[in-house]
C-alpha positions as CSV (number, residue, x, y, z in Angstrom):
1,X,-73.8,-41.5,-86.1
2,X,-72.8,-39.8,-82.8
3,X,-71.1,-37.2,-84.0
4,X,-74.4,-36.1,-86.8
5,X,-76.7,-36.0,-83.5
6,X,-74.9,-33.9,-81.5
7,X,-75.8,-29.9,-82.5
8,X,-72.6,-28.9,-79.9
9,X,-70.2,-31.0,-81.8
10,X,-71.0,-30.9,-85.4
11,X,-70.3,-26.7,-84.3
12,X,-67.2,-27.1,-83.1
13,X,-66.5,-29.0,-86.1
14,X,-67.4,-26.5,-88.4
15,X,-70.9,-26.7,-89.3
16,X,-72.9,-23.9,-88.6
17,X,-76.8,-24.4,-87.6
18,X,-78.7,-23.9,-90.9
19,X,-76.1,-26.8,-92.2
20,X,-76.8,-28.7,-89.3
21,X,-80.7,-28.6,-89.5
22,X,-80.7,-28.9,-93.5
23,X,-77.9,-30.5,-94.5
24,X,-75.8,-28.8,-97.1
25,X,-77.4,-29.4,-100.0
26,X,-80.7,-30.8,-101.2
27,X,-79.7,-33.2,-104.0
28,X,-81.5,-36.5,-103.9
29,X,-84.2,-35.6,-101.4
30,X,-87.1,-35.6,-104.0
31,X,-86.5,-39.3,-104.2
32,X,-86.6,-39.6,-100.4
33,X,-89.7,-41.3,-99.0
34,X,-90.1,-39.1,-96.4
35,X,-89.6,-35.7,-97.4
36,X,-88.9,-34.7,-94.3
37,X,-86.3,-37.0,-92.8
38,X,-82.7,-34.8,-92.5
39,X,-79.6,-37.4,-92.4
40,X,-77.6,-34.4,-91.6
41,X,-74.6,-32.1,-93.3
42,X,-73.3,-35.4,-95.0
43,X,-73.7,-38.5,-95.0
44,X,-71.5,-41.2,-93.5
45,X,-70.5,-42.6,-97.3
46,X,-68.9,-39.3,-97.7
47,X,-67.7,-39.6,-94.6
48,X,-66.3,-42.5,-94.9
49,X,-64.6,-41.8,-98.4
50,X,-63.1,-38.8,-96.9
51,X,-61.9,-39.5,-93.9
52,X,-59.4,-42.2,-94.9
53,X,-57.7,-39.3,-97.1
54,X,-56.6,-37.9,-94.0
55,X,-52.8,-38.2,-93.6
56,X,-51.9,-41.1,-90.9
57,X,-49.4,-38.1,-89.4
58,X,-52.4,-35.8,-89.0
59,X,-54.5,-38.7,-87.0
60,X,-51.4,-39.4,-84.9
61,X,-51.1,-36.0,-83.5
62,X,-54.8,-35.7,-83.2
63,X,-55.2,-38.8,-81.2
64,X,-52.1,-37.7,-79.0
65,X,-54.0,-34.5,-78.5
66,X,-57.0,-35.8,-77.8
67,X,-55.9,-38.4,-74.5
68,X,-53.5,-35.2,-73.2
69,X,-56.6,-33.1,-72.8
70,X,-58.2,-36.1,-70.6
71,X,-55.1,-36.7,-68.6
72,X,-55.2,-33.6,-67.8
73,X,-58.9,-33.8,-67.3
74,X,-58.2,-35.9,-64.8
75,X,-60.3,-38.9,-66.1
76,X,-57.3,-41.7,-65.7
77,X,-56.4,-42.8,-61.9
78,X,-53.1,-41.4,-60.7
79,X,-51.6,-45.1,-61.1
80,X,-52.8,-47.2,-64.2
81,X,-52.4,-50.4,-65.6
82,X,-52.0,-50.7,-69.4
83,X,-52.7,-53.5,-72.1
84,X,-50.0,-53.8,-75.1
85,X,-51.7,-54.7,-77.9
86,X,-50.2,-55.1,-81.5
87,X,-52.9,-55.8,-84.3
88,X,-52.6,-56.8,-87.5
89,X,-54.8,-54.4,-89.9
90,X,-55.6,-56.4,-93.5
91,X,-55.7,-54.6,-96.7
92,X,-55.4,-55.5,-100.3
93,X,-51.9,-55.2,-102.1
94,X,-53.2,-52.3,-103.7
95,X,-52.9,-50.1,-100.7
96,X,-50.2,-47.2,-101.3
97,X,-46.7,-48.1,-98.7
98,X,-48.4,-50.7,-97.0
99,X,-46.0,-53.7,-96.4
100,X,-46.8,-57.7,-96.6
101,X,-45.9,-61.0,-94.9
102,X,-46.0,-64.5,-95.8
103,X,-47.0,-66.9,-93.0
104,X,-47.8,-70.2,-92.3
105,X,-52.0,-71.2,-92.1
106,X,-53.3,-74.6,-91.5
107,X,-56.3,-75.3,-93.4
108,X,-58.8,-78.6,-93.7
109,X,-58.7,-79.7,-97.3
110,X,-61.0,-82.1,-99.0
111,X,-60.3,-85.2,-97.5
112,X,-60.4,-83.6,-94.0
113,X,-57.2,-83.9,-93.8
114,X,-55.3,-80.6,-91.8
115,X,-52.7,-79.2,-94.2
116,X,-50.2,-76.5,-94.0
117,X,-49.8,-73.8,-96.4
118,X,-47.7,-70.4,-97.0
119,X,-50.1,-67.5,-97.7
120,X,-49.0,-63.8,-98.3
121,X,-50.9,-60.5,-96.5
122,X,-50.9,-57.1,-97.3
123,X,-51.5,-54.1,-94.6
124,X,-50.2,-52.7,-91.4
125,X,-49.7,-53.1,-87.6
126,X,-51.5,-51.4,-84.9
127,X,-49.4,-51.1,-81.4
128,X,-51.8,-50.0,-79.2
129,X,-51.4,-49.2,-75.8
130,X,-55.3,-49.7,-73.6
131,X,-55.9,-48.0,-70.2
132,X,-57.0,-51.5,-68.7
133,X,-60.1,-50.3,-66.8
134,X,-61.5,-48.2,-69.4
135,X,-60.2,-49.5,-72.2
136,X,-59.0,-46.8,-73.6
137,X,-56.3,-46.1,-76.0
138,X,-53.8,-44.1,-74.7
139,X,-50.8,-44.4,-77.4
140,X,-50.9,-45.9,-81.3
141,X,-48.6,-46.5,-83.9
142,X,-49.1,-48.0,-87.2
143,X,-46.1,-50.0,-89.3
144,X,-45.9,-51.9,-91.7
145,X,-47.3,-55.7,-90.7
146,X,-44.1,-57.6,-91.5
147,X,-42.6,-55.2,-88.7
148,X,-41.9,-57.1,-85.0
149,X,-43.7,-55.6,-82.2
150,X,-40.9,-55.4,-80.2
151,X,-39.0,-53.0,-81.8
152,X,-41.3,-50.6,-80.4
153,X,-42.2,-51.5,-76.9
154,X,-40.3,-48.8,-75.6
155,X,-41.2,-46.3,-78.2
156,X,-44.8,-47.1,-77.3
157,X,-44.5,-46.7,-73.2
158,X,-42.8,-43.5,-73.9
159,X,-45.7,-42.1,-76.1
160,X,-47.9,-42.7,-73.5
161,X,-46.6,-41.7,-70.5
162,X,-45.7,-38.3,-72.6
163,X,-49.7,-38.3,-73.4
164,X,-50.2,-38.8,-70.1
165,X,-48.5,-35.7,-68.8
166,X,-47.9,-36.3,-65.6
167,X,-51.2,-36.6,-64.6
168,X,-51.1,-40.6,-64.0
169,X,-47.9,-43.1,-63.5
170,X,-47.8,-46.4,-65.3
171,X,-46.8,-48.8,-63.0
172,X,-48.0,-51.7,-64.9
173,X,-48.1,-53.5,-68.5
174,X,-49.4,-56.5,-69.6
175,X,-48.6,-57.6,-72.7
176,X,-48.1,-60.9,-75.1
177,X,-46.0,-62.9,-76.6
178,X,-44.9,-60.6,-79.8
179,X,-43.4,-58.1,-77.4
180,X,-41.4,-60.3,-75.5
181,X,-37.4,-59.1,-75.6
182,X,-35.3,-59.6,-72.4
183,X,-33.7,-56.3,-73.0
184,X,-36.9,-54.3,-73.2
185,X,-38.4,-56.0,-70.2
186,X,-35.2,-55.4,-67.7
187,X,-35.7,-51.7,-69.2
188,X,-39.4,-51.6,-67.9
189,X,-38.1,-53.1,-64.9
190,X,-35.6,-49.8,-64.2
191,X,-38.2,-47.7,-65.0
192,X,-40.1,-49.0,-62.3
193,X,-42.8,-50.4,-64.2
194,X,-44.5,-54.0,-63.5
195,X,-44.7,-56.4,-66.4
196,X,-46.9,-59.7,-67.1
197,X,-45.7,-61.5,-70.3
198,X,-46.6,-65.3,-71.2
199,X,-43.2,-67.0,-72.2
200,X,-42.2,-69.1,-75.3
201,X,-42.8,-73.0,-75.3
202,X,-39.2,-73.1,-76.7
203,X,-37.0,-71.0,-73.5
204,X,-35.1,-72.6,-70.9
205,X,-36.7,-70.4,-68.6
206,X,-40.6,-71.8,-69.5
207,X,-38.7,-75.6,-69.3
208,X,-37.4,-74.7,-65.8
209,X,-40.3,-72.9,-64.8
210,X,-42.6,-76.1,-65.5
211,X,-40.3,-78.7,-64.2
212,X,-40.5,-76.5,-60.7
213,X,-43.9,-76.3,-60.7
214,X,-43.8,-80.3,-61.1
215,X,-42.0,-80.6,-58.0
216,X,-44.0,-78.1,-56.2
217,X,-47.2,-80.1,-56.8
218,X,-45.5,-83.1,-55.6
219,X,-44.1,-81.3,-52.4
220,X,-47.5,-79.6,-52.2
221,X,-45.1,-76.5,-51.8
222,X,-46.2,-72.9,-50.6
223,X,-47.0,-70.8,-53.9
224,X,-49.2,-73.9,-55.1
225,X,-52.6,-72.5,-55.6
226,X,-55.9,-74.1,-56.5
227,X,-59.2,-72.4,-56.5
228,X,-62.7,-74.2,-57.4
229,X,-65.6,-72.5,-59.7
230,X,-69.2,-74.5,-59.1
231,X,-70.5,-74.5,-62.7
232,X,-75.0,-75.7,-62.5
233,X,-76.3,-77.4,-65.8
234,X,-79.7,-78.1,-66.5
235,X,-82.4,-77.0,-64.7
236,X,-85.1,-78.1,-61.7
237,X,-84.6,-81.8,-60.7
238,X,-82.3,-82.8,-63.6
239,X,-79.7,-80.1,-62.8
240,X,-76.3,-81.0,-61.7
241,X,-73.2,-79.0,-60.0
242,X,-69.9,-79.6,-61.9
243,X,-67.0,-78.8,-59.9
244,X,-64.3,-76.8,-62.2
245,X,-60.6,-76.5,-61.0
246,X,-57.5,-73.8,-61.5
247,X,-54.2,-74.5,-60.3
248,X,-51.5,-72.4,-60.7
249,X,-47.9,-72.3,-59.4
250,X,-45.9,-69.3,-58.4
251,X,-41.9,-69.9,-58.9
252,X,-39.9,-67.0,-57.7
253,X,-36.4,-66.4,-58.4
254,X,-35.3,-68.1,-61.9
255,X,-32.3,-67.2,-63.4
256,X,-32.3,-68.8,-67.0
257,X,-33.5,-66.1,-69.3
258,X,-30.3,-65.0,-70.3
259,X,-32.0,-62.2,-72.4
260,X,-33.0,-60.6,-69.5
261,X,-30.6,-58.1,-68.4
262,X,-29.2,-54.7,-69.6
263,X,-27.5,-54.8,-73.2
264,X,-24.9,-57.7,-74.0
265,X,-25.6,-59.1,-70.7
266,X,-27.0,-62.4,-72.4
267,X,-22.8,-62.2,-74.6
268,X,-21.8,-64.2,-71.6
269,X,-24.0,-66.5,-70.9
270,X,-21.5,-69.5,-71.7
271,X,-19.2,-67.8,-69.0
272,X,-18.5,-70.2,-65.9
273,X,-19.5,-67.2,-63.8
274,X,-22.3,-65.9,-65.5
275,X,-25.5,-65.5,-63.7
276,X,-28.4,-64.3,-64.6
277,X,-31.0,-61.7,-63.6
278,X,-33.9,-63.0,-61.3
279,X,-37.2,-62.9,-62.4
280,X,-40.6,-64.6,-61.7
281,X,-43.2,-66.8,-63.1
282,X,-46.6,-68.3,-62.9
283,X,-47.0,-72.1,-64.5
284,X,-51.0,-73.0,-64.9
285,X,-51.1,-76.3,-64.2
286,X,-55.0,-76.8,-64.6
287,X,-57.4,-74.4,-66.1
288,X,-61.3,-75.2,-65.5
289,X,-61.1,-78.4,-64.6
290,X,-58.7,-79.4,-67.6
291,X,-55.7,-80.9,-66.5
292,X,-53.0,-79.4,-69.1
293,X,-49.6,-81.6,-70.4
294,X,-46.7,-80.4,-69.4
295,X,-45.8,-79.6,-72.9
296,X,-48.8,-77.0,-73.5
297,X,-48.6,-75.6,-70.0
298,X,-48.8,-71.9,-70.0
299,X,-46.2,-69.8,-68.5
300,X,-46.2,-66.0,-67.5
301,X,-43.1,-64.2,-66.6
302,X,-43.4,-61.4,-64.2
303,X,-41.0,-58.9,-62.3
304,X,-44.9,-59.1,-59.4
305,X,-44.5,-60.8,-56.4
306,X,-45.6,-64.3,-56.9
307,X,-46.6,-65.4,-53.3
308,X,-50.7,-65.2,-54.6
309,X,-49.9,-66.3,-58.4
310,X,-53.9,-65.7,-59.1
311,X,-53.3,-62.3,-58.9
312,X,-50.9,-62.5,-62.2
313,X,-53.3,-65.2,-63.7
C-alpha cells in the first residue's frame, strides 16, 4: 500500500522510524521465507479490520478537512463543474443501522424465459459530489439505501461549496435521474448554478420535448444537430470504413414541467392562467448510427443554452 511506502507519511501518522523500518513486532517472521522482507508497522488485514471501526462522523469530518486544505491549495480551477453521484453500497443484513429496500430484478430463469422478481437489499447510499476533471470527491454523505437522493441535493451542493472555501465557484452540476426534483433544480437555478439532468420517460415535459424534436427533423429546423464518427474494421485490403451518426435536437423554451418553479408553484398548475417556468432540453434522436424510437429517446433537461445541443450531450 501507498501509505506503508511512504517514510514522510507513515510519520505524520504516528509511527516513528524504528517502527517504520521493523515493523512493530516480530511475530510470525520465523515462518517468513525471506527473513528479510519487512511488510511494514502492520499489515493491511489489520488495517483493514480496524479501519472500518472508525466512526462514519469521524471519516466525514476528515474527508471535509482533507478537500478544504486543497481548495485552499489552490488545486481546483476557480470555476468547476461537478458530477452528482448517489451509489448504492451493499452489505449483509447483519450490518449495525444500516437500512434495506426491496426492488424489482429481472432475471432469465430455466426456460429462458425473462422473469420479474422482488428481491430485498441491505446497506447504505453514497451521495457523492466529483470535481469532473479530476475526479475528485469534494462532498459525501452516507444514508440509509432506501433513502431518495433527492432529499439531499441541496444539502450536498452546500457541503461542497463550504469545502470549497471560497477558493472555486460551482457553476455547474450534472447529475441523473434519482436527483431530479423541480423544486431543487429552480433552487440551483437561483443560485446561479447550471444543471444537466436526463428526464423521466413518463413527464409531459420529455413527451413535448420529443414531439418537438419530431417536427424539427422534419422542418430541418436550426438547433438540429448531426455529427458523423468514421469507425475502420478489419485490417489491410479487407478493411472497411463504417460511417456512425449522432443527432441531437436542442428545444429551448418548454414550459410543461410544472415542478419546476419555487415551492407550491406546481399547486396551480390546473389554473387557466398558470404558466410555467421555461427551461431547456436536448432530445437524442440517433446515437452511433442507431436510429432510436421515439419511445426510448433520451431526454436531458438543462437551464444551458441550447443553440450547440452537443455541448450538453
Amino acid at each position: 500500500m501507498l501509505l506503508f511506502s511512504n517514510e514522510g507519511a507513515m510519520k505524520l501518522v504516528g509511527f516513528n522510524a524504528h517502527q517504520i523500518e521493523e515493523g512493530i513486532c516480530q511475530r510470525g517472521k520465523y515462518r517468513r521465507k525471506d527473513k528479510d522482507e519487512n511488510t511494514g508497522p502492520i499489515c493491511d488485514d489489520t488495517l483493514a479490520r480496524n479501519i472500518v471501526k472508525i466512526p462514519l462522523s469521524v471519516i466525514e469530518k476528515t474527508f471535509n478537512e482533507v478537500i478544504k486544505k486543497l481548495a485552499k491549495g489552490g488545486i481546483f480551477p476557480k470555476r468547476i463543474r461537478v458530477i452528482l453521484d448517489p451509489t448504492d453500497i451493499q452489505t449483509t443484513n447483519k450490518w449495525e443501522g444500516c437500512g434495506s429496500v426491496t426492488r424489482k430484478k429481472r432475471v432469465v430463469d430455466k426456460k429462458g424465459e425473462i422473469k420479474e422478481i422482488e428481491v430485498t437489499v441491505f446497506g447504505w447510499k453514497l451521495i457523492a459530489i466529483f470535481y469532473a476533471g479530476l475526479k475528485i470527491p469534494l462532498a459525501a454523505k452516507v444514508v440509509k439505501i432506501e433513502e431518495h437522493g433527492s432529499k439531499y441535493t441541496r444539502e450536498i451542493i452546500e457541503i461542497a461549496k463550504n469545502n470549497l472555501c471560497g477558493a472555486s465557484e460551482i457553476e455547474e452540476v450534472v447529475t441523473d435521474r434519482e436527483q431530479l426534483d423541480g423544486e431543487d433544480l429552480w433552487w440551483i437555478e437561483e443560485n446561479k448554478i447550471k444543471f444537466i439532468v436526463p428526464a423521466k420517460s413518463n413527464m409531459d415535459v420529455t413527451e413535448d420535448a420529443k414531439s418537438l424534436a419530431e417536427v424539427a427533423i422534419a422542418e430541418k429546423g436550426k438547433n438540429v444537430f448531426s455529427r458523423v464518427e468514421k469507425i475502420r474494421h478489419g485490417n489491410g485490403k479487407n478493411s472497411w470504413i463504417e460511417e456512425q451518426r449522432t443527432t441531437v435536437v436542442g428545444i429551448e423554451g418548454l414550459r410543461t414541467y410544472d415542478q419546476y418553479g419555487p415551492k407550491g408553484l406546481s399547486a396551480n398548475k390546473n389554473k387557466k392562467e398558470f404558466e410555467g417556468k421555461k427551461i431547456n432540453a436536448v432530445v437524442v434522436i440517433e446515437w452511433n448510427g442507431r436510429k432510436i424510437p421515439k419511445r426510448k429517446q433520451v431526454v436531458y433537461l438543462t437551464n444551458k443554452s441550447v443553440v450547440d445541443p452537443f455541448k450538453i450531450f
